[in-house]
C-alpha atoms as one frame of an Amber mdcrd trajectory, in Angstrom:
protein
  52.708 151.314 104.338  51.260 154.423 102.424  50.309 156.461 104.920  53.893
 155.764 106.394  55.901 156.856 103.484  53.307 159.874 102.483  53.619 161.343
 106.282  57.987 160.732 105.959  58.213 162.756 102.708  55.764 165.400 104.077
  58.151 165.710 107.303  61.078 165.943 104.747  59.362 168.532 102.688  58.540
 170.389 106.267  62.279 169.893 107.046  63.062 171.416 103.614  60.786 174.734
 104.258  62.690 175.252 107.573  66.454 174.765 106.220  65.177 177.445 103.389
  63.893 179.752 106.144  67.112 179.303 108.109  69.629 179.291 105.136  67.837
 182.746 103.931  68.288 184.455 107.393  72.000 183.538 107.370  72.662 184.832
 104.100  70.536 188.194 104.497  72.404 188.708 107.808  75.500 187.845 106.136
  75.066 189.943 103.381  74.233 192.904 105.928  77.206 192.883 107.617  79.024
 192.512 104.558  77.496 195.675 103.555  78.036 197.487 106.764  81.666 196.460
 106.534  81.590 198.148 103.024  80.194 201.335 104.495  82.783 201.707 107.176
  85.538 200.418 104.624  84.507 203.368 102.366  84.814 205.818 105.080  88.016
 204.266 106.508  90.053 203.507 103.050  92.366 205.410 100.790  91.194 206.296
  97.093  94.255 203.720  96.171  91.894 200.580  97.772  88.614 201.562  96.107
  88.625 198.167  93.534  88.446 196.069  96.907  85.285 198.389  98.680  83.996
 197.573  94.978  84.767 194.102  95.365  83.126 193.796  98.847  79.670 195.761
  97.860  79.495 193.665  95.192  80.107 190.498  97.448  77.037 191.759  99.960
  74.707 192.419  96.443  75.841 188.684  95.793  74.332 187.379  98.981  71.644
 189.491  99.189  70.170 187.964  96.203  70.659 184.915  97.455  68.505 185.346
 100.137  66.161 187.121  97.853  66.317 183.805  95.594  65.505 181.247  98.149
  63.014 183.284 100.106  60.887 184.316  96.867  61.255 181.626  94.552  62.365
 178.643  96.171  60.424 178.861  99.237  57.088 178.640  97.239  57.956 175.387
  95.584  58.469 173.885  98.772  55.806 175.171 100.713  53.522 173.562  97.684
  55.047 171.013  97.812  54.486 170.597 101.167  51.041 171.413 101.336  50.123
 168.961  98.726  51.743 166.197 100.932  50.060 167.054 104.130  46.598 166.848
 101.954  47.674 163.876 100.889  48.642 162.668 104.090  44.899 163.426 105.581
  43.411 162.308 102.133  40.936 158.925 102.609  41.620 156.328 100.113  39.254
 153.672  98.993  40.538 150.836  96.698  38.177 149.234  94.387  38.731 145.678
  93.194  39.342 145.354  88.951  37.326 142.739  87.249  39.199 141.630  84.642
  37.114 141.327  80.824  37.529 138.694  78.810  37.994 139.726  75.284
């Protein structure tokens, strides 16, 4: 029943580490293209439009963290996380009978 239950959270923790790894991807490349569109916005638009380039630069900054965020700091927690479990999961336990005292 242990082993069951360790070896379940350790493939939710591994499921975890690869919905961060995919999640960051989609917002980098997200956050790329939002700057690209920026670029060719600022060589396409009128002075009169500049709040919205502003607007979208700041947007692609926005995501760009983001994918900063969950590949720097999140992604470490997990992947501890995970490695703990998986050390758990190969771990050999030995359970000791307790006498009880008599006080």
């Amino acid at each position: 029943m242990l082993n069951s239950e360790i070896s379940e959270r350790r493939n939710n923790a591994l499921r975890a580490l690869k919905r961060n790894k995919t999640k960051t991807l989609i917002v980098l490349l997200g956050g790329l293209f939002v700057l690209s569109a920026a670029a060719l916005l600022h060589y396409f638009l009128q002075d009169n439009l500049r709040v919205f380039l502003l607007s979208v630069e700041i947007l692609s900054w926005v995501l760009m963290w983001e994918a900063f965020d969950s590949f720097f700091f999140e992604r470490p927690q997990l992947h501890t996380r995970y490695a703990f479990l998986v050390k758990l999961s190969k771990a050999k336990y030995k359970f000791a009978a307790i006498q009880k005292t008599d006080k």
